[in-house]
TITORPA-209821 format. One line per field, with one value per residue: residue number from 1; residue in three letters; y, x, z of N, C-alpha, C in turn. Coordinates in steps of 0.2 Angstrom, whole numbers, padded with zeros to 4 digits, always signed. Atoms other than C-alpha are relative to their C-alpha. Layout:
residues N
k <- (NUM,...)
r <- (ala,...)
n_north <- (Y,...)
n_east <- (X,...)
n_up <- (Z,...)
ca_north <- (Y,...)
ca_east <- (X,...)
ca_up <- (Z,...)
c_north <- (Y,...)
c_east <- (X,...)
c_up <- (Z,...)
***
This chain:
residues 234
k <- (1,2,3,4,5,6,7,8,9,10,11,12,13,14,15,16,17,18,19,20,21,22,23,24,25,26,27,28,29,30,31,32,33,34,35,36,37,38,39,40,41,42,43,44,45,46,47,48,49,50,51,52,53,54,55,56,57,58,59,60,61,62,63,64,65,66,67,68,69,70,71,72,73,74,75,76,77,78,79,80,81,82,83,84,85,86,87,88,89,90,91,92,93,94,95,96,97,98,99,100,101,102,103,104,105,106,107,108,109,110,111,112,113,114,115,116,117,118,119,120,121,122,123,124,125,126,127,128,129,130,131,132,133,134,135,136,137,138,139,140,141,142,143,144,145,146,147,148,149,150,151,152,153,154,155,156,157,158,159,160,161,162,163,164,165,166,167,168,169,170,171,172,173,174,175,176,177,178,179,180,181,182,183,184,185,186,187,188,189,190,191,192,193,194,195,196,197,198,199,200,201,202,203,204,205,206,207,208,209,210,211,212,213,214,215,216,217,218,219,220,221,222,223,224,225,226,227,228,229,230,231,232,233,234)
r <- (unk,unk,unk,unk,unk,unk,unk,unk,unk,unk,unk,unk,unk,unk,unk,unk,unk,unk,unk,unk,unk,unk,unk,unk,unk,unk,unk,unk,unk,unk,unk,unk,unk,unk,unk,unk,unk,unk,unk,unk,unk,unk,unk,unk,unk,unk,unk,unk,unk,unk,unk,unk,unk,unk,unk,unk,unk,unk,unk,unk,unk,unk,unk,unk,unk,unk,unk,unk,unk,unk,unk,unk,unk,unk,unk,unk,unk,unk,unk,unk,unk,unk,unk,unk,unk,unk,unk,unk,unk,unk,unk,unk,unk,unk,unk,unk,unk,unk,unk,unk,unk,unk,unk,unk,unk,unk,unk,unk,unk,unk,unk,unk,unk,unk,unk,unk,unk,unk,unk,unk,unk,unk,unk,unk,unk,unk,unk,unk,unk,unk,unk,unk,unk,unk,unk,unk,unk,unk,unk,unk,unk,unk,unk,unk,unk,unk,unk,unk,unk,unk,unk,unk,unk,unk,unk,unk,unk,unk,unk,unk,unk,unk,unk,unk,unk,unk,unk,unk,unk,unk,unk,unk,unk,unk,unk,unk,unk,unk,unk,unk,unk,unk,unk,unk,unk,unk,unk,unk,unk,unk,unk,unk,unk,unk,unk,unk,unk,unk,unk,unk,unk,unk,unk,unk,unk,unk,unk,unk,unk,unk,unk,unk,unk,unk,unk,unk,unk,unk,unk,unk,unk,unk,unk,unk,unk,unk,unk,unk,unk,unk,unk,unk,unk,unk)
n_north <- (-0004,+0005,+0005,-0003,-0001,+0004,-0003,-0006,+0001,+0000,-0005,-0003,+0006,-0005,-0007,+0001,+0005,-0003,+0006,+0004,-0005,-0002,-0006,-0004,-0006,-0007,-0005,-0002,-0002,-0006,-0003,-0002,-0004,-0004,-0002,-0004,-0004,-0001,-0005,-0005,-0008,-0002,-0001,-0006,-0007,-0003,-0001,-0003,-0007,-0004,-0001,-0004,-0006,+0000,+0000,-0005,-0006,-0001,-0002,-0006,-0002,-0007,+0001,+0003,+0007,+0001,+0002,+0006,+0005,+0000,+0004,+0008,+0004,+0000,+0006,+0006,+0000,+0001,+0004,+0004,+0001,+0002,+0006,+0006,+0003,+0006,-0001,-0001,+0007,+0004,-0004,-0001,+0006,+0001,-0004,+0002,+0006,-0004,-0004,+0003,+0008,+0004,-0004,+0003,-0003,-0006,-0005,-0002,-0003,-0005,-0003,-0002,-0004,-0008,-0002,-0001,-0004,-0009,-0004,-0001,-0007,-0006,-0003,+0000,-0004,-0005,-0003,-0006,-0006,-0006,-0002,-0001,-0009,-0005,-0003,+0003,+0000,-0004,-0004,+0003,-0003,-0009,+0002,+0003,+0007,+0003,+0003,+0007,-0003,+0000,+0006,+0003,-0003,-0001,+0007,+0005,+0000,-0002,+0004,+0004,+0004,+0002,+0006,+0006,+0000,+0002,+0005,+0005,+0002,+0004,+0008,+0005,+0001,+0005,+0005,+0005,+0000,+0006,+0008,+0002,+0003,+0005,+0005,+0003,+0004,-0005,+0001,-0003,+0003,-0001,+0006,+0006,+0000,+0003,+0005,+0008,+0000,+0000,+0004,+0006,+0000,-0001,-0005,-0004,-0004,-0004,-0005,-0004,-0003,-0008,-0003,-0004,-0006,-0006,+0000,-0004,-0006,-0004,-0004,-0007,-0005,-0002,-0004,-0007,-0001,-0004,-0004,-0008,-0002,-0001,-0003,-0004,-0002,-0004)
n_east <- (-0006,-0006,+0001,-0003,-0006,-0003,+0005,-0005,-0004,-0002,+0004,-0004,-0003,+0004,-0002,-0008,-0004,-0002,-0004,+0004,+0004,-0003,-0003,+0001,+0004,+0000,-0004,+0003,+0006,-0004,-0001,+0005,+0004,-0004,+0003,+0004,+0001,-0003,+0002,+0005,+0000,-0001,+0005,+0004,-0002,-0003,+0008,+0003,-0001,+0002,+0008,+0000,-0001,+0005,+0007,-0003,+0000,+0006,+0004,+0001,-0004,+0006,+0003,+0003,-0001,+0000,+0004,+0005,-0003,-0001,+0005,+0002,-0009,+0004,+0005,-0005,-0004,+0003,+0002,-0004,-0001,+0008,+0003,-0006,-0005,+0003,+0005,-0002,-0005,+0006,+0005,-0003,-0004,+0001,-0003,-0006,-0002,-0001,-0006,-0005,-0001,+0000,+0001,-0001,-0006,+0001,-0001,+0007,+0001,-0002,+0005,+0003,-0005,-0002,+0006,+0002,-0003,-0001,+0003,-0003,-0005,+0003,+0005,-0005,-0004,+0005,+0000,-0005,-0003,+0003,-0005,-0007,+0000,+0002,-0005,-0006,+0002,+0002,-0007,+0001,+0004,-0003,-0008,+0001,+0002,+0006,+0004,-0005,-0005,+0003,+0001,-0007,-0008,+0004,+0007,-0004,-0008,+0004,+0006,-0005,+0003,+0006,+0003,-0002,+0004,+0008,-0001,-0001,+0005,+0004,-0004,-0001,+0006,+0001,-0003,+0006,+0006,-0005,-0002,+0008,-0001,-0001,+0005,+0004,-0004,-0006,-0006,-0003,-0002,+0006,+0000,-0005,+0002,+0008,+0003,-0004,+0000,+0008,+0004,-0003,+0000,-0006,+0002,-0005,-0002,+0003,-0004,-0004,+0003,+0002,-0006,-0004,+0004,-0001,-0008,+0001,+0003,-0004,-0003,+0001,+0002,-0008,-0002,+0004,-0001,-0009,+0000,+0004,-0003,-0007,+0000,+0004,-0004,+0005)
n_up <- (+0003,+0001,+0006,+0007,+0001,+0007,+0007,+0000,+0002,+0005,+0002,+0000,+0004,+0008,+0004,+0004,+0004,+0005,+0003,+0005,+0006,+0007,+0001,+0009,+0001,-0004,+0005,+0007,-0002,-0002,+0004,+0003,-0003,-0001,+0006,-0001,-0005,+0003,+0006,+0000,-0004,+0005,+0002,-0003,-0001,+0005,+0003,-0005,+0002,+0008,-0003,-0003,+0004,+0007,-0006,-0004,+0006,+0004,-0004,+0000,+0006,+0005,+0008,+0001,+0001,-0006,-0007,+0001,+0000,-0007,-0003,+0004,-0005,-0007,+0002,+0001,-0002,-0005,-0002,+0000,-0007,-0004,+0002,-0004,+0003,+0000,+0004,+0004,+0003,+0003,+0006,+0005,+0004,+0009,+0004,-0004,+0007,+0005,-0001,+0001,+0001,-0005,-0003,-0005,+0004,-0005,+0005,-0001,-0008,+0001,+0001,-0005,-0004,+0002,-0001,-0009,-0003,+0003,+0000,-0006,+0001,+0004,-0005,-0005,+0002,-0001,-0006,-0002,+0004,-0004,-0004,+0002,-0001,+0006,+0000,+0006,+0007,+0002,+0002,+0004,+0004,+0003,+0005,+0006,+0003,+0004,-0005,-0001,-0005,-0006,-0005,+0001,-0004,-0007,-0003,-0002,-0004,-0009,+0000,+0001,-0008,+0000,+0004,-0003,-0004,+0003,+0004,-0006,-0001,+0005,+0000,-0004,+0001,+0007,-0005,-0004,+0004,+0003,-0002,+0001,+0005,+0001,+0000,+0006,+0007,+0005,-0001,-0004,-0006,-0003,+0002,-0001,-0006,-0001,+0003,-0002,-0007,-0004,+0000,-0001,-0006,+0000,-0002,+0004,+0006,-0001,-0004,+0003,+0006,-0004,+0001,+0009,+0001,-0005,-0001,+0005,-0002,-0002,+0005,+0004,-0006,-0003,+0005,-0001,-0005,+0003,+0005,-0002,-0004,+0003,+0005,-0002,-0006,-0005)
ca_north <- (-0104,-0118,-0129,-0115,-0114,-0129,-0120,-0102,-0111,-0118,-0102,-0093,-0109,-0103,-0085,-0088,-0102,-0093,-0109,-0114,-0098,-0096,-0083,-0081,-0078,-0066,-0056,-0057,-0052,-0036,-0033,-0032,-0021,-0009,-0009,-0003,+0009,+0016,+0021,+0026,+0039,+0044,+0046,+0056,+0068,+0073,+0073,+0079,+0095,+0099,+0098,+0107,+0122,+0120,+0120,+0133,+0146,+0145,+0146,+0163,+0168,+0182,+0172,+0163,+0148,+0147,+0146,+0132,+0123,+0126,+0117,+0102,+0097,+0101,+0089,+0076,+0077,+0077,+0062,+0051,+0056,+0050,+0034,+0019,+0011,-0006,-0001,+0009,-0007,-0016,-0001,+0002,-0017,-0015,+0000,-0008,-0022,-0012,-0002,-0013,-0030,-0038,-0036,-0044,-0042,-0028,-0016,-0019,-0012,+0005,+0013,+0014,+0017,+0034,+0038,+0036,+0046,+0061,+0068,+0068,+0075,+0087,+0094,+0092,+0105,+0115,+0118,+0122,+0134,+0144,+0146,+0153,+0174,+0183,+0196,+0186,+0182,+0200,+0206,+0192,+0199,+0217,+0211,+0205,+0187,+0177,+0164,+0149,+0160,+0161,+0144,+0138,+0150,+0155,+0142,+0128,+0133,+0142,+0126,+0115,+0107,+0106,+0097,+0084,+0084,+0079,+0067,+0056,+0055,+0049,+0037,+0029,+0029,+0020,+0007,+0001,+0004,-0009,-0024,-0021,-0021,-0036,-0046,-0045,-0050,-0036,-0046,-0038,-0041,-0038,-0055,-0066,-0061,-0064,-0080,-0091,-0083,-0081,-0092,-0107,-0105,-0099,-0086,-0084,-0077,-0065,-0059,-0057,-0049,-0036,-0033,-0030,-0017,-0007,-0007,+0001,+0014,+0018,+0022,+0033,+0043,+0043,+0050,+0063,+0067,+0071,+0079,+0092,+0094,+0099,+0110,+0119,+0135,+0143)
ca_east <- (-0078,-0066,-0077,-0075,-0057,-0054,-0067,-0057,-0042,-0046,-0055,-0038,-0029,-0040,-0036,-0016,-0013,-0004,+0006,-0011,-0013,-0008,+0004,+0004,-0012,-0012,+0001,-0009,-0025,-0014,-0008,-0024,-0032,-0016,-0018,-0037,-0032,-0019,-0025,-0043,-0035,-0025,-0039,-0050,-0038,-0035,-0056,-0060,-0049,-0056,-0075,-0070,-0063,-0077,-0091,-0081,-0078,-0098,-0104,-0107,-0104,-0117,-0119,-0133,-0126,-0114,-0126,-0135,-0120,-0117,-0134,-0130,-0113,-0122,-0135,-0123,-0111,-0121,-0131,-0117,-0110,-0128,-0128,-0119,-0106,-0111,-0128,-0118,-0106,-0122,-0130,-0114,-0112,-0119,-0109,-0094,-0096,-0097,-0081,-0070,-0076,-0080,-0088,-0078,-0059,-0049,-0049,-0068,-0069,-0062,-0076,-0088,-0072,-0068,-0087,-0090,-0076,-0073,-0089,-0084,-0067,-0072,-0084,-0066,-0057,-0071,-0071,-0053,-0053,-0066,-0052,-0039,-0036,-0048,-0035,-0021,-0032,-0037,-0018,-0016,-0028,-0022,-0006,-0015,-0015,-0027,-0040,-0026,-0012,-0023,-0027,-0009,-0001,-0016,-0031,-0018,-0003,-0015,-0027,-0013,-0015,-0033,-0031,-0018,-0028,-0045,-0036,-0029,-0046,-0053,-0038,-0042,-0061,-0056,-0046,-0062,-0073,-0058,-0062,-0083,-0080,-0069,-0085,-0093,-0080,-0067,-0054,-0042,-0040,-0061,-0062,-0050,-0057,-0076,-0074,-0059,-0060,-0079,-0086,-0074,-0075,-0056,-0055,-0035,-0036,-0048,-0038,-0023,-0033,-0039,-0022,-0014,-0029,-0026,-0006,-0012,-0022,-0009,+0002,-0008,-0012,+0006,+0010,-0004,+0000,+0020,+0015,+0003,+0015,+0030,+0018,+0008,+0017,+0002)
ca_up <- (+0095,+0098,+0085,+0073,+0073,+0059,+0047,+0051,+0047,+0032,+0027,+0029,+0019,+0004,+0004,+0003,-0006,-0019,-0021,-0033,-0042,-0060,-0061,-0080,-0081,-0068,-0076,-0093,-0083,-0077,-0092,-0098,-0084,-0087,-0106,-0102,-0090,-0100,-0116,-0110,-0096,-0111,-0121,-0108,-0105,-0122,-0123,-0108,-0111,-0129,-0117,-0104,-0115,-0126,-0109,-0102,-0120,-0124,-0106,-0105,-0123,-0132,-0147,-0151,-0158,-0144,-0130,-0141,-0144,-0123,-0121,-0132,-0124,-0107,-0111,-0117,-0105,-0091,-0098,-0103,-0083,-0076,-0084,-0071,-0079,-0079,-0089,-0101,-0107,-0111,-0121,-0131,-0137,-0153,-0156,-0147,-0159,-0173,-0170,-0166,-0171,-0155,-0140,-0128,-0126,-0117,-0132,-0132,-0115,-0122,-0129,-0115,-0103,-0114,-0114,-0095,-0090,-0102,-0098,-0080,-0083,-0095,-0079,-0068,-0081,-0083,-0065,-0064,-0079,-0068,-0057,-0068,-0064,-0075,-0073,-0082,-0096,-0096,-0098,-0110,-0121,-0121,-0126,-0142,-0140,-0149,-0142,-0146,-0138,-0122,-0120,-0124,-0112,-0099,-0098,-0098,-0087,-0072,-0075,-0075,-0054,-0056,-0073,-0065,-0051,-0061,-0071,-0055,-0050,-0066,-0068,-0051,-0056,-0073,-0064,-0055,-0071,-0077,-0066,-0071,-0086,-0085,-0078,-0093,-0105,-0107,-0097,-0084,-0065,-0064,-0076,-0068,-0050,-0055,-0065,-0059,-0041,-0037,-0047,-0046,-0027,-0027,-0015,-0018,-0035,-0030,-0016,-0027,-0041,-0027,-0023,-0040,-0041,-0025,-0030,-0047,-0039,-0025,-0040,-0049,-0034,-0029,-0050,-0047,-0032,-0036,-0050,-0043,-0030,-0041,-0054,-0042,-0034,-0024)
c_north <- (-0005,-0006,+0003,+0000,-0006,+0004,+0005,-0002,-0002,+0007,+0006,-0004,+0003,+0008,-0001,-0006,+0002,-0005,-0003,+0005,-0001,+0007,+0003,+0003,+0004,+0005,+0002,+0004,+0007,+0004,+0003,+0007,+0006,+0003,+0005,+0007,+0007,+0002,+0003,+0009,+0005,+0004,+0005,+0005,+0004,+0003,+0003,+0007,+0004,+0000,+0004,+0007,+0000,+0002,+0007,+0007,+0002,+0001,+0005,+0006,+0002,-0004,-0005,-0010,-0002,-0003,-0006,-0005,-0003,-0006,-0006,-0003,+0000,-0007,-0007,-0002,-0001,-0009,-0008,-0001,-0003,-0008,-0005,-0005,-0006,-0001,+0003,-0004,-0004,+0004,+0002,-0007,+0000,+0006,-0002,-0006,+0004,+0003,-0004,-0008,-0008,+0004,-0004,+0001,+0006,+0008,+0001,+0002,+0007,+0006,+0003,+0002,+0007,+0003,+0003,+0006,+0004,+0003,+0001,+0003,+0006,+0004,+0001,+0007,+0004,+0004,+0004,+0005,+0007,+0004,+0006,+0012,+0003,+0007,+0000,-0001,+0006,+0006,-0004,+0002,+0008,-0001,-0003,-0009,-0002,-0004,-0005,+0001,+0000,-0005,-0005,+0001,+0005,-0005,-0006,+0001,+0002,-0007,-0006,-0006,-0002,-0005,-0008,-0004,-0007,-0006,-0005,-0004,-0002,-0004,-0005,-0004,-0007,-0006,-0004,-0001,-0007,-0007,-0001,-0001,-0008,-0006,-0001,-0002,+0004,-0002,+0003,-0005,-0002,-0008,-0006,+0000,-0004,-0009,-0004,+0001,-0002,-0005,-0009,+0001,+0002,+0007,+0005,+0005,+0006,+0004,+0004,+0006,+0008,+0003,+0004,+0007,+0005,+0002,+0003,+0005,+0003,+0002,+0004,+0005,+0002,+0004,+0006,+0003,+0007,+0006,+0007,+0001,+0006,+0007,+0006,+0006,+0003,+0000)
c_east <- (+0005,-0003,+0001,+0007,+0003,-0004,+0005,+0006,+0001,-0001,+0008,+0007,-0001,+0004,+0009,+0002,+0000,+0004,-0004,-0002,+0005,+0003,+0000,-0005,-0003,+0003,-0003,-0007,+0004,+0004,-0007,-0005,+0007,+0001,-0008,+0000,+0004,-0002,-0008,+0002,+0004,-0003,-0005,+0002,+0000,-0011,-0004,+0003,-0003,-0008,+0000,+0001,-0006,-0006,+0002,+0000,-0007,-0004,-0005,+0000,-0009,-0005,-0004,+0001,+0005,-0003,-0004,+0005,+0004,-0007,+0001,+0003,-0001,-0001,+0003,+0003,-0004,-0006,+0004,+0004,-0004,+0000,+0004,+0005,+0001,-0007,+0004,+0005,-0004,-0002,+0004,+0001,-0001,+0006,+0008,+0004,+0001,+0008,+0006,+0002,-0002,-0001,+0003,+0008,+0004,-0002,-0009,-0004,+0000,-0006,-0005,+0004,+0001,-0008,-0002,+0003,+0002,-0003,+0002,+0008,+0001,-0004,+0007,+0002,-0004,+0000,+0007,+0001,-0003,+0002,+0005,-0004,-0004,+0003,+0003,-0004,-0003,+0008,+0001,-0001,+0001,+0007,+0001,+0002,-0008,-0003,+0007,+0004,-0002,-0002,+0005,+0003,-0002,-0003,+0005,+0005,-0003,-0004,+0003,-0001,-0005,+0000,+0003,-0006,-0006,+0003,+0004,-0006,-0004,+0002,-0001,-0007,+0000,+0003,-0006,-0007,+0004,-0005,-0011,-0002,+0003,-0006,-0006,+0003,+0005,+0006,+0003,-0001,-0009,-0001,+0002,-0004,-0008,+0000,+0006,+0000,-0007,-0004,+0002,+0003,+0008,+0002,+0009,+0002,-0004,+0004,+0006,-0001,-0002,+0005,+0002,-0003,+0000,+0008,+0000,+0000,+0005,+0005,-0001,+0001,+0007,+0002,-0003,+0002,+0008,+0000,-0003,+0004,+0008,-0002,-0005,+0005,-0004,+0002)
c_up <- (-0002,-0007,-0007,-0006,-0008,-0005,-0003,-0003,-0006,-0005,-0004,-0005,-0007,-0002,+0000,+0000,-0007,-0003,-0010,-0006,-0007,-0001,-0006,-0001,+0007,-0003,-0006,+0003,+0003,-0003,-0003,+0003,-0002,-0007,-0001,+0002,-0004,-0004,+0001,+0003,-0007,-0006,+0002,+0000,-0005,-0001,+0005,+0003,-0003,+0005,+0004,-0003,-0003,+0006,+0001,-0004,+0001,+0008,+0003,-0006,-0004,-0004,+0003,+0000,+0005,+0006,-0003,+0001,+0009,+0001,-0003,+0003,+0006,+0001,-0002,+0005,+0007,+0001,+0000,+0008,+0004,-0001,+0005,-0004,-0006,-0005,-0005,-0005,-0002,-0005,-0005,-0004,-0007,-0003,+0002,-0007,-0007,-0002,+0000,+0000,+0004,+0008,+0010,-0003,+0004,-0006,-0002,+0005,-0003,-0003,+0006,+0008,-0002,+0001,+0005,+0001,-0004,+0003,+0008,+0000,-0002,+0004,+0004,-0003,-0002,+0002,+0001,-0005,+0002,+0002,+0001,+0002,-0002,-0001,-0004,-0006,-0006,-0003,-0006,-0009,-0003,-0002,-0006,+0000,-0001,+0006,+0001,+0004,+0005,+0004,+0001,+0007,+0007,+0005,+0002,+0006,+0009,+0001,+0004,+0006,+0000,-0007,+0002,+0005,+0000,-0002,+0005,+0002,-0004,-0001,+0005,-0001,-0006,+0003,+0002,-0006,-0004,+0000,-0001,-0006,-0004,+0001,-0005,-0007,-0001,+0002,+0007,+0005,+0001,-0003,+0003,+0008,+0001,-0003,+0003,+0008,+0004,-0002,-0001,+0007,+0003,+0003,+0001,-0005,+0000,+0006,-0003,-0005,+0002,+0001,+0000,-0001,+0004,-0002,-0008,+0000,+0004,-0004,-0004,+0003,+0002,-0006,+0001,+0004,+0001,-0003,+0001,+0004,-0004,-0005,+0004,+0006,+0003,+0006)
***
């Protein structure tokens, strides 16, 4: 044990020697995982509501073409949630490239972030429209509101805690689909940690990198958190 102790020591040298890290580009690697994280959960929610609604209207619904177009969005949505992340980012590169030019980058990360995780929240808001009163939507509707009215002023407003909720939990999930992404070239905290931390033997920049990316999460979770706390009166 005692011959250890200089190894340990230097082991523990390595992880804080912050002295030798680059702080700019950290800061630009953190900008970059906050730009990813940022406009995809942005983009989920607004896609993973129009899914959810759209799963939730046609799932039980008389009509023929309903029930088909319930089996297609199913089908999709369940295969686009199955796929791992990491195979996903490889299978969209041609269409990554295509789209926006390049397939590396953090904005070329953005594609297969919104893909992965709609169809997974679009299954969160699904779930809590399940939830809402069938009561209230049935007073609603004898009061002549329309569909639009009802999902404005029903589906939404009863949903509302499970959609925060959902959307916390896809934002903390996108965050870590960030730093897998950044190991194949989209950038971020995931970038910086695999290529100047692990594979340039540098175990500071990695530890910082891990961090910044706990200290992302515990903010989202703390914004969600607040927010369901503040909008939910059950």
């Amino acid at each position: 044990m005692t011959n250890n102790l200089p190894l340990i020591a230097n082991i523990f040298l390595e992880y804080f020697d912050f002295a030798s890290i680059s702080w700019d580009r950290v800061w630009e690697a953190t900008e970059q995982t906050l730009y990813m994280t940022v406009v995809s959960v942005v983009a989920v929610f607004f896609l993973g509501i129009l899914l959810g609604l759209l799963l939730y209207e046609t799932r039980n619904s008389e009509s023929v073409w309903a029930s088909i177009l319930y089996k297609v969005v199913a089908f999709l949505v369940n295969v686009f949630r199955s796929i791992p992340f990491i195979i996903l980012i490889v299978l969209l590169i041609p269409f990554t490239k295509a789209l926006v030019g390049s397939m590396t980058g953090p904005t070329a990360g953005l594609p297969a972030l919104i893909l992965s995780a709609a169809p997974f929240y679009g299954r969160l808001v699904e779930a809590g429209l399940r939830e809402v009163d069938k009561g209230v939507i049935e007073a609603a509707e004898a009061m002549g509101a329309n569909k639009w009215e009802v999902i404005r002023k029903v589906y939404i407003p009863e949903s509302l805690p499970n959609i925060i909720a959902g959307i916390t939990v896809t934002g903390i999930s996108l965050v870590g689909y960030t730093a897998m992404a950044g190991v194949i070239g989209a950038g971020g905290l995931g970038n910086l940690a695999f290529l100047e931390g692990f594979q340039r033997s540098r175990p500071n920049v990695t530890l910082v990198s891990t961090v910044i990316i706990l200290l992302i999460v515990f903010v989202i979770q703390f914004i969600g958190d607040t927010w369901v706390s503040k909008i939910d009166k059950r």
